[in-house]
FILORO-553455 format. One record per residue (C-alpha): x, y, z. Coordinates in steps of 0.5 Angstrom, whole numbers. Last residue first. Layout:
N
{xx=X; yy=Y; zz=Z}
...
***
This chain:
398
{xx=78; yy=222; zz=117}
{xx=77; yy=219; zz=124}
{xx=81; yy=221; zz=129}
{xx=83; yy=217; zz=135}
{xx=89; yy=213; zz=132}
{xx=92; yy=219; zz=128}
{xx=91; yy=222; zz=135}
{xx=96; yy=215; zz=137}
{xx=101; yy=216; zz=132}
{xx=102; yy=224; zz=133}
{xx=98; yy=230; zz=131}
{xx=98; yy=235; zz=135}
{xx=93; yy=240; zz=138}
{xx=93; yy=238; zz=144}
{xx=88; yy=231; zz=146}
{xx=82; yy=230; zz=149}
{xx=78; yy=227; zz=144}
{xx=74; yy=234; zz=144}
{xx=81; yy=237; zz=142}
{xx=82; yy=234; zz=136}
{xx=76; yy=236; zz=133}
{xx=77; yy=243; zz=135}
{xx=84; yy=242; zz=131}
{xx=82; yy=239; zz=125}
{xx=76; yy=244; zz=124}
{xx=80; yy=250; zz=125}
{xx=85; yy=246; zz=120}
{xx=81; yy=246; zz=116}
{xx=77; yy=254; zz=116}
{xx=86; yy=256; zz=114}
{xx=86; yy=252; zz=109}
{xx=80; yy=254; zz=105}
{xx=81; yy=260; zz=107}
{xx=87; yy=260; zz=104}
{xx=85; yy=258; zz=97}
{xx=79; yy=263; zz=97}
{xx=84; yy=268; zz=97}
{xx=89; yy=265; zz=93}
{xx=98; yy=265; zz=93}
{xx=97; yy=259; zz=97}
{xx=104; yy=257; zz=97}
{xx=108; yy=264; zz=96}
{xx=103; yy=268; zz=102}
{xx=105; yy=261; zz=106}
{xx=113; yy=264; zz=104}
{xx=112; yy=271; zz=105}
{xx=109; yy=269; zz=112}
{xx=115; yy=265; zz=114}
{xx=117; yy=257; zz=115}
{xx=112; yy=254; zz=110}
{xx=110; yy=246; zz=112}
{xx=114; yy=246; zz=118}
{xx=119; yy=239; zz=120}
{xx=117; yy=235; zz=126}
{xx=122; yy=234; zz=131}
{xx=125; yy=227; zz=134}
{xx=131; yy=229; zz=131}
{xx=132; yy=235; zz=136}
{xx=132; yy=231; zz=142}
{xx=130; yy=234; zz=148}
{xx=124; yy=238; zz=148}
{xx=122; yy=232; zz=141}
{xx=122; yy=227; zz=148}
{xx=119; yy=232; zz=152}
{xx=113; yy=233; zz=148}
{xx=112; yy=226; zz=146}
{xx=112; yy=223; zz=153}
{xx=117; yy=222; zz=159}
{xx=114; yy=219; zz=166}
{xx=116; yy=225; zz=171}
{xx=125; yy=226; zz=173}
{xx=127; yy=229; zz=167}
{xx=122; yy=234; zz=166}
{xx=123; yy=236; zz=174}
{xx=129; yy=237; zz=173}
{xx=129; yy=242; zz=166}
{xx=123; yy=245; zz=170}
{xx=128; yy=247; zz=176}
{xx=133; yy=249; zz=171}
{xx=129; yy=254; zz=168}
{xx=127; yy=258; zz=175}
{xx=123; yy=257; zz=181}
{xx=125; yy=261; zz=187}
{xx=124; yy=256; zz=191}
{xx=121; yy=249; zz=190}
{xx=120; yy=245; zz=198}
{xx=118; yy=238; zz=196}
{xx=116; yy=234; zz=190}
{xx=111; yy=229; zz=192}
{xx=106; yy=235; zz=196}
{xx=109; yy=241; zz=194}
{xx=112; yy=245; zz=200}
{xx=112; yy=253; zz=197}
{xx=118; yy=258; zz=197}
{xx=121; yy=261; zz=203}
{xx=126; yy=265; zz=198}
{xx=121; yy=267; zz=193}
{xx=119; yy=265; zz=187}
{xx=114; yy=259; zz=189}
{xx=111; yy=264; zz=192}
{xx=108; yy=268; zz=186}
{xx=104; yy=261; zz=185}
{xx=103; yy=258; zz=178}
{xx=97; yy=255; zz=176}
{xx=92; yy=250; zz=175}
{xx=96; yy=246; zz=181}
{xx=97; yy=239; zz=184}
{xx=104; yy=241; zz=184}
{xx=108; yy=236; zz=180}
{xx=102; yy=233; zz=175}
{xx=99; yy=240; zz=173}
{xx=103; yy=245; zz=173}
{xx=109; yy=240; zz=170}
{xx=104; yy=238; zz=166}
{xx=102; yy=245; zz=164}
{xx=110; yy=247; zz=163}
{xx=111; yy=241; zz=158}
{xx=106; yy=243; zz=154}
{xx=108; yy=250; zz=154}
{xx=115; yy=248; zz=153}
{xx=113; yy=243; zz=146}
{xx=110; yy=250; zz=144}
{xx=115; yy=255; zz=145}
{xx=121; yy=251; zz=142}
{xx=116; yy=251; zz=136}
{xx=114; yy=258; zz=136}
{xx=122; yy=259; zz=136}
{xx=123; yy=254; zz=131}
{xx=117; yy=256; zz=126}
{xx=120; yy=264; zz=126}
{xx=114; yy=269; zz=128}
{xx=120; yy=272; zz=134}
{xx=126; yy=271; zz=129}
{xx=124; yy=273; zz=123}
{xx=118; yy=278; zz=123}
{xx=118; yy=280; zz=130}
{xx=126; yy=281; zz=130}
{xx=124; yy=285; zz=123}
{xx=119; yy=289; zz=125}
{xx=123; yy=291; zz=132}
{xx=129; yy=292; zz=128}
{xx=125; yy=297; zz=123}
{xx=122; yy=302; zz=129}
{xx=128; yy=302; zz=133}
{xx=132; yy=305; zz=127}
{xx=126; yy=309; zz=125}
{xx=127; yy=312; zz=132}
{xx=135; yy=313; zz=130}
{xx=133; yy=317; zz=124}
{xx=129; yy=322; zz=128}
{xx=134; yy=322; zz=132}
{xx=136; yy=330; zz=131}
{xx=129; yy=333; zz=131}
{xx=128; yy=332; zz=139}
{xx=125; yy=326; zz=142}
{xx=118; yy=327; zz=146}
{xx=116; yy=326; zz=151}
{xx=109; yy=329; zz=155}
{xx=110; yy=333; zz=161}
{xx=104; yy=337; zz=161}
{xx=106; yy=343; zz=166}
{xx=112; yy=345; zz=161}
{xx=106; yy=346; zz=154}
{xx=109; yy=343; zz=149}
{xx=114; yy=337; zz=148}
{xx=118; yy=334; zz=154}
{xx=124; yy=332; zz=152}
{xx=129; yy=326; zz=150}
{xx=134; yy=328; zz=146}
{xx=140; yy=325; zz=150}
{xx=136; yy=318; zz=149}
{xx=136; yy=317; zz=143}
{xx=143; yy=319; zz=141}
{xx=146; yy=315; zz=146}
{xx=141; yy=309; zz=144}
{xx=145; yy=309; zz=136}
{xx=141; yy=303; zz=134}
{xx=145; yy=299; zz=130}
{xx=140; yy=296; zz=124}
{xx=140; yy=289; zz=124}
{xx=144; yy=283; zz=123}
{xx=142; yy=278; zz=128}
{xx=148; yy=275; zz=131}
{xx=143; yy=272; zz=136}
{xx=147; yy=275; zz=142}
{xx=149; yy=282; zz=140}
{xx=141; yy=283; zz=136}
{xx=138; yy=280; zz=142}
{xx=141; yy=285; zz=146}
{xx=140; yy=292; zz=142}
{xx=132; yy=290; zz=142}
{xx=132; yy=288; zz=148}
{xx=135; yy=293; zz=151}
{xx=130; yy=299; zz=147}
{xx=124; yy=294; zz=148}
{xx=125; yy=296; zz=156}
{xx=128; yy=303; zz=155}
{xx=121; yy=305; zz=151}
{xx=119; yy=306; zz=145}
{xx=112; yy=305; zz=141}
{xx=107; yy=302; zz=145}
{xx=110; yy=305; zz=152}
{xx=113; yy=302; zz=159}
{xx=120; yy=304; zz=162}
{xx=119; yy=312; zz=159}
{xx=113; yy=312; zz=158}
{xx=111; yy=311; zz=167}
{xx=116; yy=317; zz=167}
{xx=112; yy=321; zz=163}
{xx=106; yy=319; zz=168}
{xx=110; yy=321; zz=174}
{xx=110; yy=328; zz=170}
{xx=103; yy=329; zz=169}
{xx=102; yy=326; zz=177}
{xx=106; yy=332; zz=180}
{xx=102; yy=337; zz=175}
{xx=95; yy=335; zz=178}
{xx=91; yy=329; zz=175}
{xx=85; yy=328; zz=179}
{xx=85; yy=321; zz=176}
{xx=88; yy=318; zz=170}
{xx=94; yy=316; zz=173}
{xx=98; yy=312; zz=167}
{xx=98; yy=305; zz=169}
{xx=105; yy=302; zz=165}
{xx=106; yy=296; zz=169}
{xx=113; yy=296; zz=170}
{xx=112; yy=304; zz=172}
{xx=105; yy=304; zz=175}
{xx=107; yy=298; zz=180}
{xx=113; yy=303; zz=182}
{xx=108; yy=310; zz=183}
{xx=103; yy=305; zz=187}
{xx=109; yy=303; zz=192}
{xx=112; yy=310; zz=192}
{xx=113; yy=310; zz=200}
{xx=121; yy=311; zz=199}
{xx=121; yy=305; zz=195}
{xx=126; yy=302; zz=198}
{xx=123; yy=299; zz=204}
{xx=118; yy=296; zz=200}
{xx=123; yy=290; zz=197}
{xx=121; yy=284; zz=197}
{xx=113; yy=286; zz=197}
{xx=112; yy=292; zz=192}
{xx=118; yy=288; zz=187}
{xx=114; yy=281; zz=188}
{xx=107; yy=284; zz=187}
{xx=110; yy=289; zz=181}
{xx=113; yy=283; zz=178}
{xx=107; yy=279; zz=178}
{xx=104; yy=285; zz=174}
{xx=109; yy=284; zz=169}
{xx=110; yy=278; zz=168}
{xx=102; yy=277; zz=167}
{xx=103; yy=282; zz=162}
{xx=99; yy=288; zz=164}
{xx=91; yy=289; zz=161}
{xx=88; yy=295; zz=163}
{xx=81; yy=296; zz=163}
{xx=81; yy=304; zz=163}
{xx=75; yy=304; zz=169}
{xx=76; yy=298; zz=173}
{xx=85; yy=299; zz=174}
{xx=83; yy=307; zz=174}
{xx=79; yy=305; zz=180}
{xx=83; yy=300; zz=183}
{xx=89; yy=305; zz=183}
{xx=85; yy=310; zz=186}
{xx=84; yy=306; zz=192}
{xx=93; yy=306; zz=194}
{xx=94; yy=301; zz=199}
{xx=100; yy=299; zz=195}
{xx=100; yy=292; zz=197}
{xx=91; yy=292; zz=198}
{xx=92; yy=294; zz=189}
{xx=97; yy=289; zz=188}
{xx=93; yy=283; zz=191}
{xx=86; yy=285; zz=188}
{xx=89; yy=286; zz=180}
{xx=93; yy=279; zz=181}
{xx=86; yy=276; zz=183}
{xx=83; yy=280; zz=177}
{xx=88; yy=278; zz=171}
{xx=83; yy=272; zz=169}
{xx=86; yy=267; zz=164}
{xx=83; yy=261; zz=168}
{xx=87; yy=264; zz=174}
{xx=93; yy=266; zz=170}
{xx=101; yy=267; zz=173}
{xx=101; yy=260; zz=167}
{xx=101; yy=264; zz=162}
{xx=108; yy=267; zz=164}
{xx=110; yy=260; zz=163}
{xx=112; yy=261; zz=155}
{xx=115; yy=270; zz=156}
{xx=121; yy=268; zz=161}
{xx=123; yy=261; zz=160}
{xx=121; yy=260; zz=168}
{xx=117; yy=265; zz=170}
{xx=118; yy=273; zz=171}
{xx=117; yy=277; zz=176}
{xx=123; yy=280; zz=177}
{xx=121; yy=283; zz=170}
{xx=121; yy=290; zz=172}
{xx=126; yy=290; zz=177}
{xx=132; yy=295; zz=175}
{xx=126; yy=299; zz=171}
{xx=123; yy=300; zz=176}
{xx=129; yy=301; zz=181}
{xx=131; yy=306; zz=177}
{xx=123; yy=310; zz=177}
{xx=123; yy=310; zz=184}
{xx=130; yy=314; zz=184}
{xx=127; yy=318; zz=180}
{xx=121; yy=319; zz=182}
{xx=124; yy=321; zz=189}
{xx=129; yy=325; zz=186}
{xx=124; yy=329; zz=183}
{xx=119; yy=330; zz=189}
{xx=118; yy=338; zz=189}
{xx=117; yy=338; zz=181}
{xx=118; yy=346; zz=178}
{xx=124; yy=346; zz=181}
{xx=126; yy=341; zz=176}
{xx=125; yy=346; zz=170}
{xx=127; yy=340; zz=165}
{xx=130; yy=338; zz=158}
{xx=137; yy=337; zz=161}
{xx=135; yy=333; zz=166}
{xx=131; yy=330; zz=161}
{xx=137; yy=327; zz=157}
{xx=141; yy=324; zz=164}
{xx=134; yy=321; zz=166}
{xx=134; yy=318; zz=160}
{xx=141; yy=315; zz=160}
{xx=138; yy=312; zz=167}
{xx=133; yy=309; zz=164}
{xx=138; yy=306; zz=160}
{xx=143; yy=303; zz=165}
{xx=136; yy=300; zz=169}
{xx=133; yy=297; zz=163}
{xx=141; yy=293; zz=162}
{xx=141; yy=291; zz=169}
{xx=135; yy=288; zz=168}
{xx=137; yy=284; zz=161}
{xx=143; yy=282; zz=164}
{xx=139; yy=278; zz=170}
{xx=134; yy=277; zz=165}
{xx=139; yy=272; zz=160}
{xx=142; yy=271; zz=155}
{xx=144; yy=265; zz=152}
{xx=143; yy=267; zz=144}
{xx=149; yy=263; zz=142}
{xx=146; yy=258; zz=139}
{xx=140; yy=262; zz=135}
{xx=135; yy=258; zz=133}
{xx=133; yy=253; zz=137}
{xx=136; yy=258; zz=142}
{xx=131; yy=264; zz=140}
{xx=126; yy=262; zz=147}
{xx=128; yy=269; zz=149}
{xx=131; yy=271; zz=156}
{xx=132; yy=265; zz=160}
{xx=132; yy=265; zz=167}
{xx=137; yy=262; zz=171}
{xx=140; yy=269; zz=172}
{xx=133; yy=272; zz=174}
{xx=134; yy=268; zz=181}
{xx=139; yy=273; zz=183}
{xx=133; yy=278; zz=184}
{xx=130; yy=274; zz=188}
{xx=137; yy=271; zz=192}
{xx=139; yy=278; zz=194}
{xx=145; yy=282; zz=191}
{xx=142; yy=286; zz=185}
{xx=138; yy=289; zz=191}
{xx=144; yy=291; zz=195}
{xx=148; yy=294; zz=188}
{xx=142; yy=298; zz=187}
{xx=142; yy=302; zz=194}
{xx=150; yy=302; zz=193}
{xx=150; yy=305; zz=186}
{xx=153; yy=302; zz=180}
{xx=156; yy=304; zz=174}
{xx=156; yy=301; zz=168}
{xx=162; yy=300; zz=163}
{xx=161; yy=297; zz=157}
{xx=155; yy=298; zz=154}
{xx=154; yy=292; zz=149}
{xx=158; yy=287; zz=153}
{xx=157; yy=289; zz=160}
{xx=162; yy=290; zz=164}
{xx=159; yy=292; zz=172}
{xx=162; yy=298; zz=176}
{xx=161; yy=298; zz=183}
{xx=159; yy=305; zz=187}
{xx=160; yy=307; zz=194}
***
């Protein structure tokens, strides 16, 4: 049986039975509370969230898939259909994981910055020694969004997997095999790309396609279509290595350009960086005043979720959970300026080209750049985040 979902970018998208049960559990419902960008300061309108997101990664692997099919000898590869099915389900579940406000908590998956517990953790869930190894000998560093999402996908949702635990983990985290590569391997390391890459993938595709619907953003129109209908495989067929055909050559500078310009204008906006900020300080004490924590649990995402010693049981944690709890602790400077935009503080530039406009000298910059450094250490030995308010004024001595 297959479902049909509306999207407003793709229109139509269909879904299958063994998707449509995943999307239907309470873990993966949670992404529907959780925000997609921290662009509403600036744009009210982008209110989109990771649910939507998710199933629109999910409809452009499936598009890829489509073009490669064209493009490949598939008797070559015993297992396709299992890859493909596994690589689906990846990119469907390739931020179940996320913190609240998406990329502002998912520093807090962290223990003192360290990724090694969670590295521990996913290799004993895949039972799989090699990833270990290729974890310690490449240095890979996922996004901590990412490896929590491969630990919740591998553990709510093993049954689906088609005993491809590593092969799922390896697609959001984009950990290629590196070790005793044979064909099979080389053809699941193309597939890894396709949901995870530096350059272009169908994760940053959605997004970039996404953010541009909800901000209003003007930007270039990305004709995905045509992107993925000429994916290929270039050079020797036993090597497996994307590529695009000729013809979209004009649409990979179009996703190159929006990518640039979203990072520039929108994603280094002050608006945007400040929201983040006020929120990060706001999530650190909730972390740490809430639930006695230096750090975020996976399980407080789960359905059986976690007992917090004067709060009680959180489950699946999401945005509005932390705009509760805000609402409910002692209020202090950051959430007061979270809550009310009167209360916040004006930037000084409000992009790079106007600081470059500002402080047109090399020596000029350095000497800004070098104070401010020397202010925000100082700050900080008193105890205090780099924010000057009244009462650090206080403590400073100029």
């Amino acid at each position: 049986m297959v479902k049909r979902i509306k999207d407003p970018i793709y229109g139509y998208i269909e879904i299958p039975d063994f998707v449509q049960k995943i999307i239907d559990t309470s873990v993966f419902q949670r992404l529907r509370d959780i925000v997609q960008t921290s662009y509403m300061s600036l744009y009210p309108s982008a209110t989109h969230n990771r649910f939507a997101h998710s199933i629109g990664v999910y409809y452009l692997g499936t598009l890829a898939l489509h073009g490669l099919k064209e493009n490949l000898d598939l008797r070559v590869i015993e297992n396709f259909e299992v890859y493909f099915k596994v690589f689906q389900l990846a990119c469907l579940l390739h931020d179940v994981g996320h913190a609240p406000f998406s990329h502002t908590g998912e520093q807090y998956y962290l223990k003192n910055s360290d990724r090694e517990y969670l590295h521990k953790e996913l290799v004993e869930l895949v039972k799989d020694e090699i990833f270990g190894k290729e974890i310690d000998e490449n240095g890979y560093k996922a996004a901590p969004h990412e490896l929590i999402s491969a630990i919740v996908g591998v553990k709510e949702f093993e049954d689906c997997l088609e005993n491809e635990t590593s092969f799922f983990a390896r697609c959001i985290l984009g950990y290629k095999y590196t070790i005793d590569l044979d064909t099979e391997k080389k053809f699941q390391n193309s597939l890894i790309e396709l949901l995870n890459s530096k350059v272009i993938d169908v994760d940053k595709l959605d997004y970039l396609i996404r953010d541009a619907y909800c901000t209003g953003f003007d930007t270039v129109k990305i004709d995905y279509h045509r992107l993925l209908s000429s994916l290929c495989f270039v050079g020797d067929c036993s090597e497996y290595k994307i590529g695009f055909s000729k013809n979209a050559i004009s649409v990979l500078e179009n996703v190159i350009y929006a990518h640039d310009a979203e990072r520039k204008w929108i994603q280094n906006h002050p608006s945007v960086i400040y929201e983040m900020y006020l929120m990060e300080r706001i999530l650190d004490r909730i972390i740490r005043k809430c639930f006695k924590e230096e750090y975020l649990d996976s399980s407080l995402l789960s359905e059986t979720g976690k007992d917090i010693l004067g709060v009680g049981k959180i489950r699946l944690l999401s945005d509005s959970s932390i705009i509760y709890l805000l609402k409910t602790i002692e209020s202090d400077n950051f959430i007061d300026e979270f809550l009310s935009r009167n209360k916040r503080k004006k930037p000084l530039w409000k992009s790079e080209s106007e600081f470059n406009a500002i402080f047109q000298d090399d020596d000029e910059i350095s000497i800004v750049i070098d104070e401010f450094e020397k202010l925000e250490k100082y700050i900080k030995t008193l105890g205090f985040p780099f924010v000057i308010n009244s009462g650090v004024e206080k403590k400073v001595q100029f």
